[in-house]
C-alpha positions as CSV (number, residue, x, y, z in Angstrom):
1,X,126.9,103.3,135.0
2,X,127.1,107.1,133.4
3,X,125.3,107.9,130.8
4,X,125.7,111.0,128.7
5,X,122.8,113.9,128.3
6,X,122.1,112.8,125.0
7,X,121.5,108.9,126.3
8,X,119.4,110.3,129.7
9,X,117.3,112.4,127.2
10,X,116.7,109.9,124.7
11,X,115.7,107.4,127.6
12,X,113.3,109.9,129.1
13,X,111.1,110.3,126.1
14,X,111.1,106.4,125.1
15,X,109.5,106.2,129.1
16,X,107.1,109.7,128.4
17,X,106.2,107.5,125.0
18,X,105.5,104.4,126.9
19,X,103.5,106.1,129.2
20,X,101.2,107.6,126.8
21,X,100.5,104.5,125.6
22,X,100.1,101.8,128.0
23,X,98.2,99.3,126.2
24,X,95.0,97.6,127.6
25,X,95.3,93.9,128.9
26,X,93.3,90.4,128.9
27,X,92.4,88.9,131.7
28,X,95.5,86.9,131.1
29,X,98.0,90.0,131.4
30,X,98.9,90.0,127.3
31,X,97.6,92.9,125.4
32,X,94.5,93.7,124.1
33,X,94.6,95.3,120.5
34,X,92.8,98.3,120.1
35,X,90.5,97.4,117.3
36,X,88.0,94.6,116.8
37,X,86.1,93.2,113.9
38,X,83.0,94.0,116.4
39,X,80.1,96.2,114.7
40,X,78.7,97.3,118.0
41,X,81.8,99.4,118.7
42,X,81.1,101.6,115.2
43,X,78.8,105.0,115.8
44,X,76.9,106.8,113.8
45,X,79.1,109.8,112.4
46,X,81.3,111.1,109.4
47,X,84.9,109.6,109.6
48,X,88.1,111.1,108.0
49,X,90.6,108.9,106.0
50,X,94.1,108.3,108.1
51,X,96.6,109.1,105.1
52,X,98.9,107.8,107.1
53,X,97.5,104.2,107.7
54,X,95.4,104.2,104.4
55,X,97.0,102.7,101.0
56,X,95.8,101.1,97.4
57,X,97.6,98.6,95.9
58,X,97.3,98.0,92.1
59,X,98.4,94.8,90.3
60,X,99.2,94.2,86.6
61,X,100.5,91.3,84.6
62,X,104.3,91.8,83.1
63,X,104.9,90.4,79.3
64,X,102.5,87.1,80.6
65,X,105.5,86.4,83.0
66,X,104.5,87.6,86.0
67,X,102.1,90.3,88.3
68,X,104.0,93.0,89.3
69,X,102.8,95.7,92.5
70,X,102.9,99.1,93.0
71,X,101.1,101.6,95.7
72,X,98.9,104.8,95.9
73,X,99.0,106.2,99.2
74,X,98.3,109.3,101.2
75,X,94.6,108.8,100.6
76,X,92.1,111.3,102.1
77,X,88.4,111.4,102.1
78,X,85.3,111.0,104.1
79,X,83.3,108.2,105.0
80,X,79.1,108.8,106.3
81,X,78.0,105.7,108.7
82,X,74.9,105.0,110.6
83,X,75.3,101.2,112.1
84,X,71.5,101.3,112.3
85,X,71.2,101.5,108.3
86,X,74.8,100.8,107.1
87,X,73.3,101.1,103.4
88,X,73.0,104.3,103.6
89,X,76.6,105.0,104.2
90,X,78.5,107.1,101.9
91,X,82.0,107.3,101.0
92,X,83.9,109.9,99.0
93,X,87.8,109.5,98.6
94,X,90.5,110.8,96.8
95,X,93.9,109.6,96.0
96,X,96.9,111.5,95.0
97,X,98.2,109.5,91.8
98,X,101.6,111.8,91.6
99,X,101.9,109.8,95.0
100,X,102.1,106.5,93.0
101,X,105.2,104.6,94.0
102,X,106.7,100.9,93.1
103,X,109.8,98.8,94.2
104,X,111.9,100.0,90.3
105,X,112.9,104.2,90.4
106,X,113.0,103.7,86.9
107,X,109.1,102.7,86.6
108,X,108.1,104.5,89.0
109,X,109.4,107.5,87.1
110,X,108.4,106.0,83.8
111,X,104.5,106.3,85.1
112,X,105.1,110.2,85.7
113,X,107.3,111.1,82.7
114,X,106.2,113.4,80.2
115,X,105.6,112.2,76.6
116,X,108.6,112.6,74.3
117,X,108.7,115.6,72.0
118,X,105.1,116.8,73.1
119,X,103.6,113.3,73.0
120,X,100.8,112.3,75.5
121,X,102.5,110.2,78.6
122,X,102.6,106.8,78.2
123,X,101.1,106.5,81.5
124,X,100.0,109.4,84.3
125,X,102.8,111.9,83.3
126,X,104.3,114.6,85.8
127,X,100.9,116.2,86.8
128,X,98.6,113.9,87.1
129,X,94.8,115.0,88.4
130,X,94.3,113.1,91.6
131,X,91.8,110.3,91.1
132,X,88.1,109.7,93.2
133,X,85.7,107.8,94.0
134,X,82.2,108.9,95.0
135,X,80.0,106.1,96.2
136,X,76.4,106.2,94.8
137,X,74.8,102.9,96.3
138,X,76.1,100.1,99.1
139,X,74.4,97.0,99.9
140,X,75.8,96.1,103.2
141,X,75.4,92.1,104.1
142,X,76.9,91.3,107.8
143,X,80.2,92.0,108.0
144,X,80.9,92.4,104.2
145,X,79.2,95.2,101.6
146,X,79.1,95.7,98.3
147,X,80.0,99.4,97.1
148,X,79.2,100.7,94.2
149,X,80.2,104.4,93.1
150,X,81.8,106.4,90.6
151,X,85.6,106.6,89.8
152,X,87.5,109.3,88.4
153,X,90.9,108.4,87.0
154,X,92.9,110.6,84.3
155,X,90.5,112.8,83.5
156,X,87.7,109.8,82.8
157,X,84.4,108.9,84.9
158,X,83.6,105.0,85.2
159,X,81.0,102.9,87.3
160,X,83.3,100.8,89.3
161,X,81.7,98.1,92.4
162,X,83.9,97.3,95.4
163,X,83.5,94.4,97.5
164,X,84.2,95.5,101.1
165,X,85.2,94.1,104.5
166,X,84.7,95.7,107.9
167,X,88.0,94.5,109.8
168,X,87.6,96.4,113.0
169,X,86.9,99.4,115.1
170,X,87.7,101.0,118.6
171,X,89.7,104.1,119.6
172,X,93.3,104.8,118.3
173,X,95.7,104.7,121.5
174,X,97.8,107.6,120.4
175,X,95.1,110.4,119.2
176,X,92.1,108.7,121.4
177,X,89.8,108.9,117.7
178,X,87.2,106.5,116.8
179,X,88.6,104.8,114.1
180,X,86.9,102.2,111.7
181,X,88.8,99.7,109.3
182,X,87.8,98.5,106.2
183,X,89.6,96.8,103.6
184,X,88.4,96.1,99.8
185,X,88.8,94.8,96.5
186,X,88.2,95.4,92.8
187,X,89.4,95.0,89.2
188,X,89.5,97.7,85.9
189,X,90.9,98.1,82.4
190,X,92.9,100.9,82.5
191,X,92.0,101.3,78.8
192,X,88.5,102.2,80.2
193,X,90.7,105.7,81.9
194,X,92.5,106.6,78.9
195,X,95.5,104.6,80.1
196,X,96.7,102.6,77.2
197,X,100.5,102.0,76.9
198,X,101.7,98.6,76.2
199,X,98.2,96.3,75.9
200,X,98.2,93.3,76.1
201,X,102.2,93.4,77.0
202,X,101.5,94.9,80.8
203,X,98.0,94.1,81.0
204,X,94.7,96.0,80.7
205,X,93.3,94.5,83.6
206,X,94.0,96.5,87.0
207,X,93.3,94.6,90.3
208,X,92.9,97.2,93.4
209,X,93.5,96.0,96.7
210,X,92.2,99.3,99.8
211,X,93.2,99.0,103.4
212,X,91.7,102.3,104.6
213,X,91.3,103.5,108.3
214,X,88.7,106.1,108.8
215,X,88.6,108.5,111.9
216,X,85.9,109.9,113.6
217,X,86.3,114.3,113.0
């Protein structure tokens, strides 16, 4: 069968891809996932947030009909572990609000808009600050940790208090980094931030959902 250049080249890098990642197997012969909800496999270090694999969800309540989603990603940060006293680990990330992004174009550019006529925004507006949290105390218990730290959001500082999971650890296949998983949960009023449009008609109340992978620098 001939193929043309374009097909022979495309072919040759899917097989060069492949190659530089061939995937570990059980005993069985099917493949063995990278990470595992395993502790031992975590060492001591600082870790970078993956932007690319890290994302916060938010939730709100729509005119008491129903929640509606959106997402922050592209978060970056660092995160200070020693398995051998896990609460003394440290975690300091930011996220990039103007990043914010939801199913409707229309809301999503609603939460960026500027205020009419010099008003304030009703929500973030076109330049918003990015937001962060600095951790100032974990109390790790097995597997799970509660995180407490500071959160600044539009220009306001709050106490906020995660409740964290580890979900897994082990060496990314494709950069060969350490790479710890965690994922986490919270809820705020956004009137606490400054963030008031529309109470109670989208709600005050904020739940935050984190899936964040941190890599070993």
């Amino acid at each position: 069968m001939n193929r043309t250049p374009l097909a022979v080249a495309a072919a040759l890098a899917f097989a060069a891809g492949a190659t530089a990642f061939a995937p570990a197997l059980t005993a069985q012969g099917a493949p063995q996932l990278p990470g595992a909800q395993d502790p031992s496999r975590v060492t001591a270090g600082t870790y970078s947030a993956d932007p690319a694999h890290s994302l916060i969800g938010w939730e709100v309540n729509h005119f008491g009909f129903n929640d509606y989603y959106g997402l922050f990603g592209d978060v970056a940060g660092t995160l200070t572990i020693d398995p051998a006293n896990p609460d003394a680990a440290k975690v300091d990330v930011t996220i990039p609000v103007a990043n914010v992004t939801t199913a409707s174009k229309g809301l999503t550019e609603h939460l960026l808009r500027a205020g009419k006529d010099g008003a304030a925004p009703d929500f973030f507006g076109p330049a918003p600050a990015p937001a962060r949290f600095v951790s100032t105390a974990v109390k790790a218990d097995g597997m799970k940790a509660t995180i407490t730290g500071d959160l600044t959001l539009n220009g306001v500082t709050k106490p906020v208090t995660f409740e964290a999971e580890f979900t897994g650890a082990g060496n990314n296949p494709f950069n060969k980094k350490a790479t710890i998983g965690f994922e986490a949960e919270t809820s705020i009023k956004r009137s606490d931030f400054g963030v008031n449009y529309g109470i109670p008609f989208v709600s005050d109340e904020v739940e935050l959902d984190i899936s964040v992978a941190f890599e070993k620098q």
